[in-house]
TIDREN-648852 format. One record per residue (C-alpha): residue in three letters; x, y, z; chain; residue number from 1. Coordinates in steps of 0.05 Angstrom, whole numbers. Layout:
N
  resn      c1      c2      c3  chain  resi
   ALA       X       Y       Z      A   NUM
...
***
This chain:
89
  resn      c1      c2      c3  chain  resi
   UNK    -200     415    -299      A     1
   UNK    -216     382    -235      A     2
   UNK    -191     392    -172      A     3
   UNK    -195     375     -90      A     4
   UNK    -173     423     -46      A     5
   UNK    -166     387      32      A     6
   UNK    -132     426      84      A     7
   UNK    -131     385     139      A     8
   UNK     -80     337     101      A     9
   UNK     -55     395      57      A    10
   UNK     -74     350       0      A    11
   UNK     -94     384     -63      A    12
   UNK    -109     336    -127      A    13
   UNK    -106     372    -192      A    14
   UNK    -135     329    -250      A    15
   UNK    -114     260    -202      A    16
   UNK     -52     287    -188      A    17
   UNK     -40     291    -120      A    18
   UNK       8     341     -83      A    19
   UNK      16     340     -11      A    20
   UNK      44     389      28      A    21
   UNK      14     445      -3      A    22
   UNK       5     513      36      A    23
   UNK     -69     513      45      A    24
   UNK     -69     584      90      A    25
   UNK    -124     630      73      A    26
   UNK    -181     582      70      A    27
   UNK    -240     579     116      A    28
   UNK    -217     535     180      A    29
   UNK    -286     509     177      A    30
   UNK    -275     475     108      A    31
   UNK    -261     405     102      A    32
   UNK    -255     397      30      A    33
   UNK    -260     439     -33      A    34
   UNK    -294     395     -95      A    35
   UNK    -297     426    -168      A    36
   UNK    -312     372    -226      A    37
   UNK    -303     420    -282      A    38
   UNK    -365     474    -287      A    39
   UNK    -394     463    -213      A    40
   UNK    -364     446    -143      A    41
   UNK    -380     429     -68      A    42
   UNK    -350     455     -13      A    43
   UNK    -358     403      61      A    44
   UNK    -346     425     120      A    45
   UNK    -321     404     187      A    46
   UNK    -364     379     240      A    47
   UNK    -375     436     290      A    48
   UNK    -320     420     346      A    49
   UNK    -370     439     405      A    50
   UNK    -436     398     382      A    51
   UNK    -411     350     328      A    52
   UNK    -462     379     280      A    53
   UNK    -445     387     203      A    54
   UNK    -464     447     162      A    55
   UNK    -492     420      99      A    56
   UNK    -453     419      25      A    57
   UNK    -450     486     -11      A    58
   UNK    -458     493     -81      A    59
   UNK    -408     533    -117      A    60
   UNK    -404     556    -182      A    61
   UNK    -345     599    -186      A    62
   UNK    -279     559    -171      A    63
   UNK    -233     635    -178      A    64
   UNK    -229     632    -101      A    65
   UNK    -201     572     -92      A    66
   UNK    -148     569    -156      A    67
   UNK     -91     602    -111      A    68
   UNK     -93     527     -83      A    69
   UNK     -92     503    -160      A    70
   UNK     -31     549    -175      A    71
   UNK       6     525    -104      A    72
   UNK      -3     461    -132      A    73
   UNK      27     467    -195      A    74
   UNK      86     499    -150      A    75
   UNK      88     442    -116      A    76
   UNK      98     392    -170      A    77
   UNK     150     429    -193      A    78
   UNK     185     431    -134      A    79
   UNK     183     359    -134      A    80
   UNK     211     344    -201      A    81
   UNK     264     387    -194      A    82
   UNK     278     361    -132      A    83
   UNK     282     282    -168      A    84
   UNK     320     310    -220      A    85
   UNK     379     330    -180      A    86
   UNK     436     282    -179      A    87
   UNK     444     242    -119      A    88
   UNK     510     223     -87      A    89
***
């Protein structure tokens, strides 16, 4: 599984699927985006909002922390389809 986990846009892309609207609260404010390709990720972060500067890329290895965002996602969809699937008048 791959995922991207953006809060800013709360944008999280499971596999390439896209959900927006996802609740991205209890993740670092200082985290711009959330990369796992499988067996290793990268986590960017925002430019510092005082001096511009950018903390470099972190290596992760573990993505447990950030699968609540997975599972949300998942919610998400759901929410969506079932939301399609009802009958319109």
């Amino acid at each position: 599984m791959r995922f991207t986990v953006i809060p800013v846009d709360s944008l999280v892309v499971v596999d390439g699927v896209p959900a927006f609207g996802v609740d991205i609260s209890g993740i670092d404010p200082t985290i711009h985006a959330v990369q796992w390709d499988g067996a290793r990720g990268e986590i960017e972060y925002l430019p510092d909002p005082d001096t511009g500067d950018r903390r470099p890329n972190f290596c992760i290895v573990d993505e447990t922390p950030y699968l609540i965002y997975v599972e949300r996602h998942a919610a998400k969809i759901a929410e969506q389809a079932a939301l399609a699937a009802q009958p319109q008048e």
